[in-house]
C-alpha positions in Angstrom: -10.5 -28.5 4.3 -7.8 -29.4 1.8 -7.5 -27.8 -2.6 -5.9 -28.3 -5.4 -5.5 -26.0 -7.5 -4.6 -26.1 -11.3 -3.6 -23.3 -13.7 -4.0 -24.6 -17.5 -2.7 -22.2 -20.4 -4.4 -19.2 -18.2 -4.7 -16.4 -20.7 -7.0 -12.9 -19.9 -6.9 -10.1 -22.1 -8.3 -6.4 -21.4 -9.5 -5.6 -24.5 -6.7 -5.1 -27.2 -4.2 -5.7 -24.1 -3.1 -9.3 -23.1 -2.4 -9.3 -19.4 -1.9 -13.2 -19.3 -0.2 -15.3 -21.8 -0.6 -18.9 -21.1 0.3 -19.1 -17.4 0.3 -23.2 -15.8 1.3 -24.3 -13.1 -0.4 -25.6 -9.7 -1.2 -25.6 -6.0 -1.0 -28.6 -3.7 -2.9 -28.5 -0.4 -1.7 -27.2 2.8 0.9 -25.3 1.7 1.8 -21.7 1.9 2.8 -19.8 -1.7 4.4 -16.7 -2.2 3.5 -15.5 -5.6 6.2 -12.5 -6.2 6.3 -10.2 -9.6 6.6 -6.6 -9.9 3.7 -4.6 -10.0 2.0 -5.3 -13.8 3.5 -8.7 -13.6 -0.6 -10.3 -13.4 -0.1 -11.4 -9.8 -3.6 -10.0 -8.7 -5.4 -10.6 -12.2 -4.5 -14.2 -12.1 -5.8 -14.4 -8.2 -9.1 -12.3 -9.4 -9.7 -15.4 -12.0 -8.8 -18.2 -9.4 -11.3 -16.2 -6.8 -14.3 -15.2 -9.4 -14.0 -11.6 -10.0 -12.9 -12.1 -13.6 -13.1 -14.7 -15.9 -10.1 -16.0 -18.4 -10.1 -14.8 -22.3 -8.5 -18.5 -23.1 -7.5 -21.9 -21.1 -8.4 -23.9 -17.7 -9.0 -23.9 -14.3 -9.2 -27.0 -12.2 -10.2 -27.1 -8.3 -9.3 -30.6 -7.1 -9.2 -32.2 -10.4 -12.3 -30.8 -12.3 -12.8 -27.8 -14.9 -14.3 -25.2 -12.9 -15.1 -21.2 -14.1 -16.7 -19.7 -11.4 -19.8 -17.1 -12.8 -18.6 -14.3 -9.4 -16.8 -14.5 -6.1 -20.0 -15.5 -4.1 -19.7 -19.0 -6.1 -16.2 -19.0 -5.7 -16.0 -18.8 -1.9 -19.2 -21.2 -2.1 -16.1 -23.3 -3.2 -13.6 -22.3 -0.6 -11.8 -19.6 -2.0 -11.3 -16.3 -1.0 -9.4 -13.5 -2.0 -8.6 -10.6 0.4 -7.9 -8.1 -1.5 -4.9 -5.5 -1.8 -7.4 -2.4 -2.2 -9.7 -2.5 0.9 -13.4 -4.0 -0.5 -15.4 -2.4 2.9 -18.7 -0.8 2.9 -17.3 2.4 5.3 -20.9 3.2 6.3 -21.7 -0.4 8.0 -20.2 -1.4 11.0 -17.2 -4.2 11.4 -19.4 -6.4 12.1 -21.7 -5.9 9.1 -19.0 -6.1 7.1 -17.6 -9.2 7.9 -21.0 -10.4 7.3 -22.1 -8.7 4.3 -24.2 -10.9 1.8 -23.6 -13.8 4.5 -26.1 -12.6 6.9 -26.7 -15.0 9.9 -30.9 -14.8 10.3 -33.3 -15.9 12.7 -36.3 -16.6 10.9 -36.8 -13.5 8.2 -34.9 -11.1 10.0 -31.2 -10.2 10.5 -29.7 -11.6 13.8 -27.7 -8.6 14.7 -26.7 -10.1 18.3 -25.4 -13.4 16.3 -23.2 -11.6 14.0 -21.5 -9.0 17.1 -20.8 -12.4 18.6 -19.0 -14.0 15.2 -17.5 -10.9 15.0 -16.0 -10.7 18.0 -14.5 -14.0 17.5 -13.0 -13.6 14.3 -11.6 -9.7 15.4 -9.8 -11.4 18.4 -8.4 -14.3 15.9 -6.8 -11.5 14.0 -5.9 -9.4 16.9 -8.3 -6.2 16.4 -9.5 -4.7 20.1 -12.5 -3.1 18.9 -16.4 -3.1 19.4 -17.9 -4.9 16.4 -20.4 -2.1 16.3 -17.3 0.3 15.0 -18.1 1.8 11.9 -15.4 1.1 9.7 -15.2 4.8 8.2 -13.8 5.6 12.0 -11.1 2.6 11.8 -7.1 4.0 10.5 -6.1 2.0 7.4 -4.1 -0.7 9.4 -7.5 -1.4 11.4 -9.1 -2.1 7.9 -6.5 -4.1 6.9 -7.7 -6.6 10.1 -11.5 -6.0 9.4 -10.4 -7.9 5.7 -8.9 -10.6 7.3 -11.9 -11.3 9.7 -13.9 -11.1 6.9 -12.1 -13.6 4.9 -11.4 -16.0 8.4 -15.6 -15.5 8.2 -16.2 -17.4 4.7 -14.5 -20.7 6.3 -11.8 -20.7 3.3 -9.9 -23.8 2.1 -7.9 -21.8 0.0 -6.8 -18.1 1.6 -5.5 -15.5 -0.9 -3.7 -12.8 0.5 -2.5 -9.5 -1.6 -0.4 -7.3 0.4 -1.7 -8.1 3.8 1.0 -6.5 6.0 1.4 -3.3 4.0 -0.2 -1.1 7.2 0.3 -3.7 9.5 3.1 -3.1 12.9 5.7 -6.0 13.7 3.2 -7.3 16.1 0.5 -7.4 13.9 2.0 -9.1 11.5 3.3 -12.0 13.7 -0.1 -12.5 15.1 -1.1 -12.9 11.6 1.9 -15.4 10.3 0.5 -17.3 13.7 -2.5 -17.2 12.1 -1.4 -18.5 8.6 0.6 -21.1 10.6 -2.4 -22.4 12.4 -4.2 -22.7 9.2 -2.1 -24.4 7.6 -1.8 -27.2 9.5 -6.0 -27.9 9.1 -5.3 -27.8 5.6 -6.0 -24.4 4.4 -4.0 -23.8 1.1 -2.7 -19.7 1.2 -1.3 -17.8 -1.1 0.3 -15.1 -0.1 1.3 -12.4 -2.3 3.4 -9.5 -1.4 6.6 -7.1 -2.3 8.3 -7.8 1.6 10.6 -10.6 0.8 12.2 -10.6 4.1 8.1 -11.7 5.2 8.1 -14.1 2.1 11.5 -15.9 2.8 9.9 -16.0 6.8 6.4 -17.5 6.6 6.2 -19.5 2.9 7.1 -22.8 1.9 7.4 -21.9 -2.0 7.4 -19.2 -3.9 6.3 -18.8 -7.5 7.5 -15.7 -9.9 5.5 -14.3 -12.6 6.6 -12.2 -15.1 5.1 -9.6 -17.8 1.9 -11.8 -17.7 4.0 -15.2 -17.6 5.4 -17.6 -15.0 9.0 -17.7 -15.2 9.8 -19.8 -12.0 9.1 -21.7 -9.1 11.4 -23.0 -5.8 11.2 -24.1 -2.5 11.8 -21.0 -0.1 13.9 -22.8 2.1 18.0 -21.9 0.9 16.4 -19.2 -1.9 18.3 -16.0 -1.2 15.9 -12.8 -0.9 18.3 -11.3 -4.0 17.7 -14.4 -5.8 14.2 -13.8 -5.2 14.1 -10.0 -6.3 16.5 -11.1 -9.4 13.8 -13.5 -11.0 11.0 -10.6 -10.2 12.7 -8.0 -12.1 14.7 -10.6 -15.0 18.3 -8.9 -14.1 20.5 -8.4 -11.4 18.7 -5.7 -9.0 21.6 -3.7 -7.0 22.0 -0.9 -5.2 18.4 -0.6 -3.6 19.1 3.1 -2.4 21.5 5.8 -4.1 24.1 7.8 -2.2 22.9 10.5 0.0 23.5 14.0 -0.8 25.4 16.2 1.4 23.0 18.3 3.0 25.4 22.1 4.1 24.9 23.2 7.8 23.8 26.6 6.1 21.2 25.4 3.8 17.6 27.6 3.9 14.8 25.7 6.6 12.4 24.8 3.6 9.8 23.7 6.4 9.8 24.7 10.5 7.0 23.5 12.8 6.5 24.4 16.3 4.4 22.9 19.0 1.7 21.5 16.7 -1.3 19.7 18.7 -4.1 17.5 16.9 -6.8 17.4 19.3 -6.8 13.0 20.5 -3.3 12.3 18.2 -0.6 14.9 18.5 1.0 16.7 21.5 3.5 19.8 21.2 5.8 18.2 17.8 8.3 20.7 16.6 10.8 19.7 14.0 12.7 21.9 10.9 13.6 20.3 7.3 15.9 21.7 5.2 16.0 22.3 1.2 17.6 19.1 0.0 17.4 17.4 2.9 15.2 14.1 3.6 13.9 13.9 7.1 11.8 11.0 7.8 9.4 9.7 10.3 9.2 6.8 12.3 6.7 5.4 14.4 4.3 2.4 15.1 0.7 2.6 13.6 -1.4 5.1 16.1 1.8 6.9 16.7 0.2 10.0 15.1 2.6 10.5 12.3 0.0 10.7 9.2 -2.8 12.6 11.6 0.4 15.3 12.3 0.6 15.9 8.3 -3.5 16.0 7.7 -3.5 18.7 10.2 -0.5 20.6 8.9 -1.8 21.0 5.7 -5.6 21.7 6.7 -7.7 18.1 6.6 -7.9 18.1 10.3 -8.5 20.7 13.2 -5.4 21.6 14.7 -5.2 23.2 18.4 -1.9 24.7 18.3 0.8 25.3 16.4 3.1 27.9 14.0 4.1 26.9 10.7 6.8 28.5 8.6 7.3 27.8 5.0 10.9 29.2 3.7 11.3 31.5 6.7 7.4 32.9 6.4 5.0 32.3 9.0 2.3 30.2 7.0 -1.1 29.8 8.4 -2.5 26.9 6.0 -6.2 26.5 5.8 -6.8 23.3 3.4 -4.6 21.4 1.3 -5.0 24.0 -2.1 -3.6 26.4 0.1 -0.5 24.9 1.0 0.2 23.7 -2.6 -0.1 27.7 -3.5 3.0 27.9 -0.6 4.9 25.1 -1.9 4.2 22.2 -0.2 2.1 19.3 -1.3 1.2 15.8 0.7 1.1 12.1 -1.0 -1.6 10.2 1.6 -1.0 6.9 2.5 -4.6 6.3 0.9 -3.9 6.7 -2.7 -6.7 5.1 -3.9 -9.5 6.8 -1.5 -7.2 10.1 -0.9 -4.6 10.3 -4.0 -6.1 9.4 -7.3 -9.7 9.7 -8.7 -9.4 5.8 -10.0 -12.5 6.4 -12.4 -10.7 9.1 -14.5 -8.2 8.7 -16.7 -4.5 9.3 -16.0 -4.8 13.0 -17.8 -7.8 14.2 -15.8 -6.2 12.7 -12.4 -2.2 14.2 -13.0 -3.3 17.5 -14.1 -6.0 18.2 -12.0 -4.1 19.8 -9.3 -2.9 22.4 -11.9 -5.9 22.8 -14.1 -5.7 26.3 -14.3 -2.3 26.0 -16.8 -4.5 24.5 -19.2 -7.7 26.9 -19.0 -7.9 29.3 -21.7 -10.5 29.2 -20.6 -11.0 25.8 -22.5 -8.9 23.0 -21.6 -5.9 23.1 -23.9 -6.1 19.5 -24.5 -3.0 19.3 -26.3 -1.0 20.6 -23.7 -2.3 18.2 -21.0 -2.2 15.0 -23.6 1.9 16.4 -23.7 2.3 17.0 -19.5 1.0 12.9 -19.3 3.1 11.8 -21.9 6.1 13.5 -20.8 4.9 11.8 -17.3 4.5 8.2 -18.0 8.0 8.6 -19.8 10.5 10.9 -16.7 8.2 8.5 -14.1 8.2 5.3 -15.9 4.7 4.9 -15.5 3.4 1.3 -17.6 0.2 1.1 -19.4 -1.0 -0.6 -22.6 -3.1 2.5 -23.4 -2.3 6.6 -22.4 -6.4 7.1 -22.3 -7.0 4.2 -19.7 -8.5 5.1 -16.1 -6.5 5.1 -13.3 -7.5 1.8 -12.0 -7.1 0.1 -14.7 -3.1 0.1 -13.7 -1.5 -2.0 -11.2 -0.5 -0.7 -7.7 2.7 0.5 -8.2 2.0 2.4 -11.5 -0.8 3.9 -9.6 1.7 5.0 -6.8 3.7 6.9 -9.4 0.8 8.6 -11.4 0.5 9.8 -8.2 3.8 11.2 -7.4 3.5 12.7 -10.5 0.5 14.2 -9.6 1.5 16.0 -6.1 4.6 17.3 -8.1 2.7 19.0 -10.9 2.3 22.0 -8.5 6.3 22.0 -8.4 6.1 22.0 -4.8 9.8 22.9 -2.1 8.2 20.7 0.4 6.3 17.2 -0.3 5.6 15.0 2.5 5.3 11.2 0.9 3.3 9.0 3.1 4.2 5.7 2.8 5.3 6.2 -0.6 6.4 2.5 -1.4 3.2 0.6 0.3 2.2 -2.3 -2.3 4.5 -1.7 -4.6 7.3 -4.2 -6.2 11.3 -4.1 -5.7 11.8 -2.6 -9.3 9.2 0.6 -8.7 10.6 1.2 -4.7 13.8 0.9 -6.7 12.2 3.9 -9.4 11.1 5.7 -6.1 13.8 6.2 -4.0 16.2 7.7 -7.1 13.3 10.3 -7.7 13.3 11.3 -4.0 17.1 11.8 -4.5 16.6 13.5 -7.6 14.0 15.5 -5.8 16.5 16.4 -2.9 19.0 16.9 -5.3 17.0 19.8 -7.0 17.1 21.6 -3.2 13.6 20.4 -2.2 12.8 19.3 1.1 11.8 15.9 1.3 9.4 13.9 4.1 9.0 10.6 4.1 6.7 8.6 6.8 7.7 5.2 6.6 7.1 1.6 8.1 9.4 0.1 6.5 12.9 0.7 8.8 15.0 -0.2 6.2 13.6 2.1 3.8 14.1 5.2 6.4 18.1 4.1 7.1 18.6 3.9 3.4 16.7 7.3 2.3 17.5 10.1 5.5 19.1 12.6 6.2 17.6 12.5 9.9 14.9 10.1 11.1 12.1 11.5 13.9 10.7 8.8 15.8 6.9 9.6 17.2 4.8 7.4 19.9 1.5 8.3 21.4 1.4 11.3 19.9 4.8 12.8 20.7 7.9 13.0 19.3 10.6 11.0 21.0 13.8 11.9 19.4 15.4 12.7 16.2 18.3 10.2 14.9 21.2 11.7 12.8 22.9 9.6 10.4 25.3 8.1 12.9 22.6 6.2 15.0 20.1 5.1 11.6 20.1 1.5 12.8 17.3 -0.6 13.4 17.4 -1.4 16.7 18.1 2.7 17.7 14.6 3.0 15.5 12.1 0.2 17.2 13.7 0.9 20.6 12.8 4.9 20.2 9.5 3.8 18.5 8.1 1.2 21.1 9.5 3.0 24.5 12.3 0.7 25.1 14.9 2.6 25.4 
């Protein structure tokens, strides 16, 4: 089951843009890597190489001693090695099962043995912990069921070498243990994994080395075991990173309700939640996956049915029909999705930040000047990085997609934005960028919502944390009770 794995003088460049310059170094079998670097850093492009989706510009790759350049992932996982990718790679139309098996078909004779892959299926959902009929079409899973569905898929090509990007971005606590079990397990057959991700705490937990890359280089490598997490974030980011969240602003007794709900219902996710948030204030919202926090905010704001409920935006009853609507009253929502649900990834970064506000730049012909201005002023106040202004959208790495699309639900110049898992996939330096422009935001007197996994995060951003399970809203913490333990007690019905 065992690889090797050998990185010689890697270079890739993206047309006039050099994403890679020279990178060595290698991977010995049965071991478990974290490969850290902020967002940009060529984490993912160097895996994409190593796995067959893209092909070095210059240097060598060896697989257990020989030169190998694979022609496409198919050959690659003919080899072993597969990528799971941070950006879900699932046809939403099939089901789970014919997914996990796509272009791997199990046949008897000339036709597809549909019984034989539900079985597989089934085996590989309960490896990763996934309690669903393999028949599920994937379009009716939530994003941290998807997550699972890629993992199956990946446990499905028999890997020797398992490379993870971001796996436990939408996954619970429980989840993610079942899936360091996992890694664990295979491990000891041999399985070489690399596991890249922005959670050190999960890094310093479940790897036995981590490696750092840098603005396309590698600038280090060290056992994990006595390698502080802030040693860890240091060598991502080439300075001292301090001071994770700023101080929170005082929020007066008096200040203007920006946002009130009372006794909203979603039909199958959300029972009777009432809560308030007011201007400069950041409330934020905790709760285990399912708990209904992101369903709550798509029916607030018109993407799903709603049965009950009265909204009041600024002291004025609000009846919002879609999400265009609410904008025009102030308040705008970030999904958790911003790849299917924030950004159009095939347009450029001008066509996806002002396409919210298009009409400021019809007269009637799109003043092209004035938009080319908006974007530059944009990738300068946001710190947005790319080689070239005119690129698409998914040409830039995760975190610097993130922040095009802040900057995009904040065009509108919105009181009230709800952020839904604002930092997911992105690096210590950009959740660094993020939380100062939710202060700054707060400190301008908007209202500020932030649904969260990350507990930590919450403590270090609110105002005021509300906790949902099941649907319901369990309580609301104040500052004085922010701790962690106060948050997963609330959240799982422990306390």
């Amino acid at each position: 089951m065992s690889v090797a794995v050998r990185f010689d003088d890697i270079r890739k460049d993206f047309g006039p843009v050099r994403v890679l310059h020279g990178v060595s170094f290698d991977l010995a079998p049965g071991r478990i890597y974290g490969l850290l670097g902020e967002n940009g850093a060529g984490k993912s492009t160097l895996m994409k190489i190593l796995a067959g989706y893209e092909t070095a510009s210059a240097g060598a790759l060896f697989i257990d001693g020989h030169a190998q350049q694979f022609d496409g992932s198919r050959a690659a996982e003919a080899a072993g090695i597969v990528l799971i990718h941070q950006e879900f790679n699932l046809a939403e139309h099939l089901s789970i099962a014919q997914n996990i098996y796509l272009g791997h078909e199990k046949r008897r004779g000339w036709f597809v043995d549909d019984a034989a892959m539900r079985a597989g299926a089934e085996q590989f959902l309960a490896q990763v912990g996934l309690a669903r009929d393999p028949d599920t079409k994937v379009r009716d899973l939530i994003v941290a069921e998807k997550q699972l569905v890629e993992i199956a898929k990946a446990l499905s090509r028999r890997a020797r070498l398992l490379i993870m990007d971001e796996p436990t971005a939408t996954l619970t606590p429980a989840e993610t243990g079942r899936l360091f079990a996992l890694m664990t397990k295979l491990k000891a057959d041999g399985v070489t994994l690399v596991y890249i991700s922005h959670k050190l705490d999960e890094v310093e937990r479940i790897t036995d080395e981590v490696i750092v890359m840098r603005d396309g280089r590698f600038v280090a490598r060290s056992e994990t075991a006595g390698l502080a997490r802030q040693q860890m974030a240091n060598l991502m980011v080439g300075r001292e990173v301090s001071d994770m969240f700023p101080d929170k602003l005082a929020v007066p007794a008096d200040a203007p309700l920006a946002l009130k709900v009372d006794g909203l219902s979603v039909p199958g996710w959300v029972d009777n939640l009432s809560f308030e948030v007011r201007a400069g204030e950041v409330l934020g919202f905790a709760g285990l996956v399912g708990a209904g926090r992101t369903e709550a905010f798509e029916a607030l704001i018109g993407l799903r049915r709603r049965s009950a409920g009265r909204i009041e935006l600024a002291g004025r009853a609000a009846d919002l029909k879609n999400p265009r609507d609410a904008m025009r009253r102030g308040l705008t929502y970030l999904s958790e999705d911003r790849k299917g649900k924030g950004l159009h990834v095939n347009l450029n970064l001008q066509d996806n930040l002002t396409l919210m506000t298009l009409e400021r730049y019809a007269h009637p012909l799109i003043d092209l000047k004035a938009a080319r201005k908006t974007l530059l002023d944009a990738l300068d106040e946001f710190g947005i990085r790319t080689g070239d202004p005119g690129s698409r959208a998914r040409m830039l790495s995760g975190g610097n997609q993130q922040k095009l699309a802040l900057a995009k639900f904040l065009q509108p110049n919105p009181n009230v934005i709800v952020l839904d898992e604002p930092t997911r996939g992105v690096d210590v330096g950009a959740k660094r960028d993020i939380y100062f422009l939710i202060h700054r935001l707060a400190s301008q007197g908007r209202a500020v919502i932030v649904i969260s996994s990350e507990l930590i995060e919450l403590i270090g951003l609110c105002h005021r944390v509300a906790v949902m399970r099941a649907g319901t809203l369990q309580t609301t913490l104040g500052l004085d009770h922010l701790t962690e333990e106060e948050l997963i007690a609330h959240a799982t019905g422990t306390h």
